[in-house]
C-alpha positions as CSV (number, residue, x, y, z in Angstrom):
1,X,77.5,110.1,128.3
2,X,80.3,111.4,130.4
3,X,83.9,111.9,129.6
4,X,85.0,110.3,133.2
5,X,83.2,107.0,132.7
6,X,84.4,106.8,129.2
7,X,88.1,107.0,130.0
8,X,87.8,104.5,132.9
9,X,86.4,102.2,130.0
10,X,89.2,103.3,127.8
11,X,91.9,102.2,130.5
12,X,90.4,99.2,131.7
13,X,90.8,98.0,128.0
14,X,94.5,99.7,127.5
15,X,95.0,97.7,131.2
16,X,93.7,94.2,129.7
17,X,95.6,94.6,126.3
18,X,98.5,95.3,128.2
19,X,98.2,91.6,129.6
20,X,97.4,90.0,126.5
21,X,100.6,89.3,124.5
22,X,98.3,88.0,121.7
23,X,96.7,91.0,121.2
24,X,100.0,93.2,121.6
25,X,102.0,91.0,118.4
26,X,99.0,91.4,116.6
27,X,98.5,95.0,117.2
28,X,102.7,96.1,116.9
29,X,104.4,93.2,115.4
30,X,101.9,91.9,112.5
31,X,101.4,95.0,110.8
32,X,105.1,95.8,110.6
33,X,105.6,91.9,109.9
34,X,102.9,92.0,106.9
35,X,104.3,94.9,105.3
36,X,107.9,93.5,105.2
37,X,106.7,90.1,104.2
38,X,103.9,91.3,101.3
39,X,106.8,93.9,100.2
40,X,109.1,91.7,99.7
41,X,107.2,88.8,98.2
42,X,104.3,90.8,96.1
43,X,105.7,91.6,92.8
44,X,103.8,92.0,89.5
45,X,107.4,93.1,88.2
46,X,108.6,91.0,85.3
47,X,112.4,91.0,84.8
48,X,115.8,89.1,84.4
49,X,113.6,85.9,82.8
50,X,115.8,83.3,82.2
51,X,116.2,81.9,78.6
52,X,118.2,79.9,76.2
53,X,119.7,80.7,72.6
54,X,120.0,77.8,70.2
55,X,121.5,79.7,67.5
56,X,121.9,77.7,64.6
57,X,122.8,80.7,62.0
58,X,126.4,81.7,64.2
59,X,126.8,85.1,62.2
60,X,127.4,88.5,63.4
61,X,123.6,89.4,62.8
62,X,122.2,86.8,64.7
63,X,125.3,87.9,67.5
64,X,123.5,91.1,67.4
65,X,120.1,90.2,67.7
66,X,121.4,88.2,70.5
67,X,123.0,91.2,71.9
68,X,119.8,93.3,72.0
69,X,118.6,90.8,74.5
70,X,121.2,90.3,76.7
71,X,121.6,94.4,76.9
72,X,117.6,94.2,78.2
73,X,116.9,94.2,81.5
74,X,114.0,92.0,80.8
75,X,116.3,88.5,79.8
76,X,119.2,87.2,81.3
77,X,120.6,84.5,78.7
78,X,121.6,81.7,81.1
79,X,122.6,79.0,78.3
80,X,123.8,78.3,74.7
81,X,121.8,75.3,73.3
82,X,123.6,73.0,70.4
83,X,120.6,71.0,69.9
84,X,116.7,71.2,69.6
85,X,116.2,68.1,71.8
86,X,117.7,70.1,75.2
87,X,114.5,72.7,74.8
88,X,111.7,70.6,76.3
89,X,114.6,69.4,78.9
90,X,115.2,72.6,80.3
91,X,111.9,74.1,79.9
92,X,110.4,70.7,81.7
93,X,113.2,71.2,84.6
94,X,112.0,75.3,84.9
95,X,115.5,76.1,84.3
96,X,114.6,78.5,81.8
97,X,111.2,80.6,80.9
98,X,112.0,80.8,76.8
99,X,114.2,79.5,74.1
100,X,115.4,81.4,71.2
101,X,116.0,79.6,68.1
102,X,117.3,81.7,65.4
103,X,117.5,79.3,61.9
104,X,120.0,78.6,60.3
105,X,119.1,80.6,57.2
106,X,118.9,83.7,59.6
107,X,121.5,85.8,57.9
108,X,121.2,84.9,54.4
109,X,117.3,86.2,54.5
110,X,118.2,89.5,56.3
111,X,120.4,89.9,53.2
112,X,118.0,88.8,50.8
113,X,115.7,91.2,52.0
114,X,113.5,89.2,52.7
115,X,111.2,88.5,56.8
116,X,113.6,86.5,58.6
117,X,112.2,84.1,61.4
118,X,112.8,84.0,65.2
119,X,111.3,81.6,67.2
120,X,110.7,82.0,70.9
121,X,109.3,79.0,72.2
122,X,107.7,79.8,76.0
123,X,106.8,77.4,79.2
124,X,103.4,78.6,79.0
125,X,102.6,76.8,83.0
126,X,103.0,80.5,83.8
127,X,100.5,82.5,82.3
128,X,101.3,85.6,83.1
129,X,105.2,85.5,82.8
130,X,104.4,83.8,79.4
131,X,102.1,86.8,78.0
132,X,105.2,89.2,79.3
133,X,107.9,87.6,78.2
134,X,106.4,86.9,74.5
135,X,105.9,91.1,75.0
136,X,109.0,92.0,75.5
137,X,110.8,89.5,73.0
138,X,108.7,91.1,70.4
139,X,109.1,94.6,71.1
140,X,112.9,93.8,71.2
141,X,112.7,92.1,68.0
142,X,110.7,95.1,66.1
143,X,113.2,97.8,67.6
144,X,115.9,95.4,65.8
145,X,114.1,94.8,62.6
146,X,113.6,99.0,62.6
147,X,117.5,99.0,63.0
148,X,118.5,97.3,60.5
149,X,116.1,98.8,57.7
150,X,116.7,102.4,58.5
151,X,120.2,101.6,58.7
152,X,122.4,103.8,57.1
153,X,119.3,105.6,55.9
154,X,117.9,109.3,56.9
155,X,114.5,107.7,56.4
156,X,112.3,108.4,60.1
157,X,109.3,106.9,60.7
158,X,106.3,108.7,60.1
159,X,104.8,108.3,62.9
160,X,106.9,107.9,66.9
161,X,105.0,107.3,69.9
162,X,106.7,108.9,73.1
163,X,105.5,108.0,76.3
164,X,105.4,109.7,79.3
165,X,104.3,107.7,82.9
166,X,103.3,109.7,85.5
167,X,102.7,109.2,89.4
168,X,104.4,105.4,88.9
169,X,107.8,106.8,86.6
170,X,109.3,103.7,87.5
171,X,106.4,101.2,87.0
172,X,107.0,99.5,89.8
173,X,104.8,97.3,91.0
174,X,105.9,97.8,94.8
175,X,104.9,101.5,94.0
176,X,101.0,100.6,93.7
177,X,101.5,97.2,96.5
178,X,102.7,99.0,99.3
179,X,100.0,101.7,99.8
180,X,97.9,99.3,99.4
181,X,98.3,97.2,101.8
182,X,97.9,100.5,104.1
183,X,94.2,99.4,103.5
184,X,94.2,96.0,103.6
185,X,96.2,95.5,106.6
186,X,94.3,97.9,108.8
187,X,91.6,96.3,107.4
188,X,92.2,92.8,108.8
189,X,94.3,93.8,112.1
190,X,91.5,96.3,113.6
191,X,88.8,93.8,112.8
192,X,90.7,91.0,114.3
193,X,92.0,93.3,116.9
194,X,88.4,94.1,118.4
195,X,86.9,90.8,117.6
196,X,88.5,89.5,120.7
197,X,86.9,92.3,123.6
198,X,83.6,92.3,124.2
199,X,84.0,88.4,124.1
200,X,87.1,88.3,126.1
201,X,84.7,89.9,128.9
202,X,82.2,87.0,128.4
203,X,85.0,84.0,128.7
204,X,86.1,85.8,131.7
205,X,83.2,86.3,133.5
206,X,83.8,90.3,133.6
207,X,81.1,90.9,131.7
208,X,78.6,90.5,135.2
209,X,80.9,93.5,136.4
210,X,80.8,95.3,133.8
211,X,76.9,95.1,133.3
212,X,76.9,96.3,137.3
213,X,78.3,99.9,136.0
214,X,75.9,102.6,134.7
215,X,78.3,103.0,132.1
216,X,75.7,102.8,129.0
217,X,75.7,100.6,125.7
218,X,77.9,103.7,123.6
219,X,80.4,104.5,126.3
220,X,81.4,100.6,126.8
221,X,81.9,100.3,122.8
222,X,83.6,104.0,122.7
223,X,85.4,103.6,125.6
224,X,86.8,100.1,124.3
225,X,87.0,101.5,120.4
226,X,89.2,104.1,121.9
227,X,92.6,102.9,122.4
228,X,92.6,100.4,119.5
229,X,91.8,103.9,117.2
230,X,95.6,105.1,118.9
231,X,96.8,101.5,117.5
232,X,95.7,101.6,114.5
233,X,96.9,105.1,113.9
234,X,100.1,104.4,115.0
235,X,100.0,101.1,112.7
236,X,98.9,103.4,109.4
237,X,102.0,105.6,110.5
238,X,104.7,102.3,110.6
239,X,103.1,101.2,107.7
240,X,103.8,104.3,105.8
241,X,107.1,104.5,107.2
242,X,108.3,101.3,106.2
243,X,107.1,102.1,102.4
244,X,108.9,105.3,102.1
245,X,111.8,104.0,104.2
246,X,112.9,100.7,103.6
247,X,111.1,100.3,99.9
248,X,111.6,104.2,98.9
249,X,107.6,104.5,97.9
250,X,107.1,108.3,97.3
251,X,104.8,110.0,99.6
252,X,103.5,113.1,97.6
253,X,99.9,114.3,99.8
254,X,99.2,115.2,103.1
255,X,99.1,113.5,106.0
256,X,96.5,115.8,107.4
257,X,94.4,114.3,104.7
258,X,95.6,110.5,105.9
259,X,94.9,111.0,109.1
260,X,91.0,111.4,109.6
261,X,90.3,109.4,106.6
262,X,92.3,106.4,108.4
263,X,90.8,107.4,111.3
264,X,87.1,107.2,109.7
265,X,88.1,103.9,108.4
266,X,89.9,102.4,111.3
267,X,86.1,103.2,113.4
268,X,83.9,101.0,110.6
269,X,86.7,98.0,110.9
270,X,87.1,98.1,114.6
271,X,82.8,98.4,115.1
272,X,83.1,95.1,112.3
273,X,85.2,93.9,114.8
274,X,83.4,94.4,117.7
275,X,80.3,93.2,116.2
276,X,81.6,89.9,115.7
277,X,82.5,89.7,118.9
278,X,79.4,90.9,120.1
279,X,76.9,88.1,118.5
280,X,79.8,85.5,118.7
281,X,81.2,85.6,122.5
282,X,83.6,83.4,121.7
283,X,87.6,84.3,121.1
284,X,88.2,81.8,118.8
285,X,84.7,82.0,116.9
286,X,85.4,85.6,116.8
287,X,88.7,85.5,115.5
288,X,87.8,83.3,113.0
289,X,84.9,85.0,111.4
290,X,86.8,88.2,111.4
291,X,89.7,86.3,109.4
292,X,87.1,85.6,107.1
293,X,84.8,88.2,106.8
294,X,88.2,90.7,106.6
295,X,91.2,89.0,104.4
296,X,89.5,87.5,102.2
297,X,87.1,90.2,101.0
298,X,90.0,93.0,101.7
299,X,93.2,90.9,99.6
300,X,91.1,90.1,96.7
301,X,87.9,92.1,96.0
302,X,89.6,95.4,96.8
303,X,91.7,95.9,93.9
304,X,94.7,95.1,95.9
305,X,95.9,92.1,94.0
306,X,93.3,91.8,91.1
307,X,91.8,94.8,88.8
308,X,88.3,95.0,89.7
309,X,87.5,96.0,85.5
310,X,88.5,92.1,84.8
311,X,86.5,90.7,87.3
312,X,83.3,89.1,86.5
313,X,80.1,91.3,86.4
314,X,78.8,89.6,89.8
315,X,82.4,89.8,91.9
316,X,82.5,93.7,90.3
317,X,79.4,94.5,91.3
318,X,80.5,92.6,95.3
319,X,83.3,95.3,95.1
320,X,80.8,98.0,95.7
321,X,80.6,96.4,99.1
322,X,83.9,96.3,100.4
323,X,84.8,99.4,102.0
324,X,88.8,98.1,101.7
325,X,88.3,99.0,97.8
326,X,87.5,102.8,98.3
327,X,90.1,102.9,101.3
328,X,92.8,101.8,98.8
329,X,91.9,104.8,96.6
330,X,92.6,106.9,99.0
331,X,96.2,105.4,99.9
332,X,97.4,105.4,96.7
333,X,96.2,108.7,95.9
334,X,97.6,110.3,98.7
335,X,101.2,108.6,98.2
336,X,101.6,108.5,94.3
337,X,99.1,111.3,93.4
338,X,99.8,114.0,96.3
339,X,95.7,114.3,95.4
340,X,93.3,116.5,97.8
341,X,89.9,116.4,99.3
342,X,88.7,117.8,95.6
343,X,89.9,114.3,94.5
344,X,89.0,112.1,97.1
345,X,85.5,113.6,98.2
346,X,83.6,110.9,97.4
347,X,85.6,108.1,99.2
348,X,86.1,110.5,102.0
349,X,82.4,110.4,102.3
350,X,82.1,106.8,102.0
351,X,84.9,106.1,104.8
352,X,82.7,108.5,107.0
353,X,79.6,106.6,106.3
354,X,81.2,103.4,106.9
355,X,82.5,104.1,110.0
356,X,79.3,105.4,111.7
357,X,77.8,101.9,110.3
358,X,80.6,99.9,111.4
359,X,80.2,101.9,115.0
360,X,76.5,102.1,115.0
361,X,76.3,97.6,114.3
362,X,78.7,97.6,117.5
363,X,76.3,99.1,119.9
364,X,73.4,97.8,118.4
365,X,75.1,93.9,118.7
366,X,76.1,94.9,122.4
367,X,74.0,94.1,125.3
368,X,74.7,94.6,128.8
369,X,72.1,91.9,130.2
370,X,72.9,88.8,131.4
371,X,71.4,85.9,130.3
């Protein structure tokens, strides 16, 4: 393998990229595109829910349970109800996500000393939102309920638990989103990215040429792997940019330990990619299978949208196949963790391996001959 031939491989791709505003949008613009668009519209964050009061007691201590909610940034009380028969109208509409309804015997039970009731009744379509929102309706209502009995009263509780997040102070969800998508972007653009060489040469009839060369199997797939590694390298960088940038996701590790783990992982899904295009010879076909074989497995059995521990045994044990999952690991311990190589040894090993598999299927797929 010589250097020279390898380069004029190298440029003759950079040279037919160059003409190919396909493969240019989806090499600069969809990777800058995706991060805005999942950024924006990816949010496990549960706040301002809409709800409606239908208090039926009117006194100051159902006023200040009231108040507890509205100070949460969790609720924003959007509507006063006088009657029960407006609850299953605005809950049917989805102009509201829960309806308080404090009794009418409210007060007079607080002041009996006795459990008064609050009902929250919850459009349950959303399962999620539900589950949250009955969360945080209860939690306000025990911190009230622990107001009013310790009230005027040097009694403390014996036992208060103080919690402490760390890495994710916030809890934001955009936090844990945005690093990963470092993973499953790359993932899907440098697969789809090479899918479309090797058969490019077939449709137009440049393979013959190329198979005239003495350029060998390696240096054809290195050659061509080479200036889509630059791309994607460039793409990890905008990526991270935009997260620290425009969404202000911390960035606490290295970027000397980013940058050949990327790389590592960038050479498995660009071999995946030319693979494809390899056995398929087809542009389309190719693109297609790469979709496939790429988003799917990379958005959902990752980790990136679903917690691989609540998965089924079968897709939890299919996780152990997808290399997006241990990729992600990596991302978000480098931004949220700062973590090292001590850390990340074992994925860093596992992006190595899967790029000499994902480079070593490439050459073994290509073949010079023609049929």
């Amino acid at each position: 393998m010589t250097s020279k031939r390898l380069l004029a491989v190298a440029r003759k791709e950079v040279l037919q990229l160059r003409r190919d505003p396909r493969s240019l949008i989806l090499a600069f613009v969809l990777p800058v595109l995706l991060t805005v668009l999942f950024g924006y519209a990816i949010s496990w964050d549960v706040d301002n829910i809409e709800i409606a009061v239908l208090d039926q007691d009117r006194s100051k201590a159902s006023r200040e349970l009231l108040d507890a909610f509205r100070a949460s940034s969790y609720f924003r009380l959007s509507a006063f109800l006088d009657d029960p028969d407006e609850i299953e109208r605005l809950i049917d509409r989805g102009e509201v996500r829960m309806v308080l309804v404090v009794p009418p015997d409210f007060s007079r039970e607080l002041g009996a000393g006795r459990t008064a009731l609050l009902q929250a009744v919850v459009d349950g379509s959303d399962a999620n939102t539900a589950n949250i929102a009955m969360g945080y309706a209860r939690a306000i209502a025990q911190s009230y309920s622990l107001r009013i009995a310790f009230a005027g009263s040097s009694f403390h509780p014996p036992v208060q638990a103080e919690s402490r997040v760390w890495y994710n102070e916030e809890l934001s969800s955009r936090n844990m989103i945005v690093p990963g998508l470092v993973a499953v972007i790359m993932m899907i653009v440098a697969a789809m990215l090479t899918s479309l060489t090797i058969a490019r040469e077939w449709e137009r009839g440049t393979m013959e040429q190329l198979a005239a060369t003495p350029v060998t199997r390696i240096e054809v797939v290195l050659g061509k792997m080479l200036p889509y590694v630059g791309i994607g390298l460039f793409d990890v960088f905008s990526v991270s940019a935009i997260g620290v940038l425009l969404f202000g996701v911390p960035f606490r590790g290295s970027p000397l330990l980013l940058v050949p783990l990327s790389t590592a992982f960038l050479v498995g899904a660009l071999g995946l990619g030319m693979f494809i295009s390899a056995i398929t010879r087809s542009q389309v076909l190719a693109t297609q299978i790469a979709m496939v074989a790429t988003y799917l497995p990379a958005f959902l059995l990752s980790g990136f949208m679903f917690d691989v521990s609540v998965m089924p045994p079968v897709l939890s044990w299919l996780t152990y196949l997808i290399p997006a999952r241990y990729f992600l690991v990596v991302t978000r311990g480098i931004f949220l963790k700062g973590v090292g190589v001590d850390v990340l040894f074992v994925q860093g090993l596992l992006m190595i391996a899967f790029g000499a598999a994902g480079f070593a299927a490439a050459v073994s797929a290509f073949r010079k001959e023609i049929e």
